[in-house]
N, C-alpha and C positions, 0 to 999 in steps of 0.2 A: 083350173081357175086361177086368174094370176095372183089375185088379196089370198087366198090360201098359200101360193108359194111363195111371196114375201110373207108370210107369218112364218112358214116354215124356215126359210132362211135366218130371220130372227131370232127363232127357238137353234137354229145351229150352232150361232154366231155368240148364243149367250152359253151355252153345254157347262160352260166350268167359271161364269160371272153370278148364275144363279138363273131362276126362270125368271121371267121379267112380267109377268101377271098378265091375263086377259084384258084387263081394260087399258094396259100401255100398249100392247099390241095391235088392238082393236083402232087405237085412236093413231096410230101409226101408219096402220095400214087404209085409214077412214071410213071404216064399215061399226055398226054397233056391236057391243060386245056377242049375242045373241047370234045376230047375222055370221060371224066368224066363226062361233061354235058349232055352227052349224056347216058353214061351206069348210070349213076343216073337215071334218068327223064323213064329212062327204068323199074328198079326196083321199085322206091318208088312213080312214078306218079306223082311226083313234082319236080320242079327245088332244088336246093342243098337249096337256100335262103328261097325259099315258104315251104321247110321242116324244117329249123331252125327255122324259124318263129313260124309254128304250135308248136313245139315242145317246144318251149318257150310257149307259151301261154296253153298250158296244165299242165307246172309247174306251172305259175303262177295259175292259175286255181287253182294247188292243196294248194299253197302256202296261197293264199286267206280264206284257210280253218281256218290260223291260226289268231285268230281273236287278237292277238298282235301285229301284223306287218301292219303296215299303206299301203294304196294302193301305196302312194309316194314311201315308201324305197321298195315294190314289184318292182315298176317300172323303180326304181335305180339298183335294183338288175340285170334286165336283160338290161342293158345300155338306159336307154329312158331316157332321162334329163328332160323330155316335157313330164309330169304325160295327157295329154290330149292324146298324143299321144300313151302312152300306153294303155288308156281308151278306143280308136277309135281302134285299134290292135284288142284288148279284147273283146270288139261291135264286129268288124266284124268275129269273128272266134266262137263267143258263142250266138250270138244274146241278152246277156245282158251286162251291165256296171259292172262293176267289183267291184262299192259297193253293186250289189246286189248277195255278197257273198255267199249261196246258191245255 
């Protein structure tokens, strides 16, 4: 559905500006916020948030590769102010912590 792939592209586009909310998305893409939630969770099998999420945490993932960049500025980079909190993210989406970089 193409308002589903332009919301997803949106949510790409935003990974490390912050999520950009349901109802900017919505009015962007010109469907209601509902309508979205819906033909989202249709296509991609996750809510709009549990897809930014993942999709964050796979950059980070790759980001982690570079072994110059602190877990902290990782964790700044995708808005966690709270390096534990992107730690527990990290945990539950990979089954490891994120200094075990590998």
């Amino acid at each position: 559905h193409r308002t589903a792939l332009k919301a997803e592209r949106m949510l790409v586009n935003s990974l490390t500006t912050g999520f950009p909310g349901i109802e900017l998305i919505a009015e962007m893409v010109r469907v209601s916020p509902t309508k979205l939630k819906s033909i989202f969770k249709i296509q991609f099998g996750n809510s709009l948030y549990q897809y930014y999420q993942e999709k964050q945490m796979i950059l980070a993932k790759e980001l982690l590769k570079n072994e110059s960049l602190s877990i902290k500025e990782i964790a700044l980079t995708f808005g966690y102010e709270n390096q534990s909190k992107f730690t527990a993210a990290f945990k539950k989406k990979f089954g490891k912590l994120p200094s075990e970089r590998n």
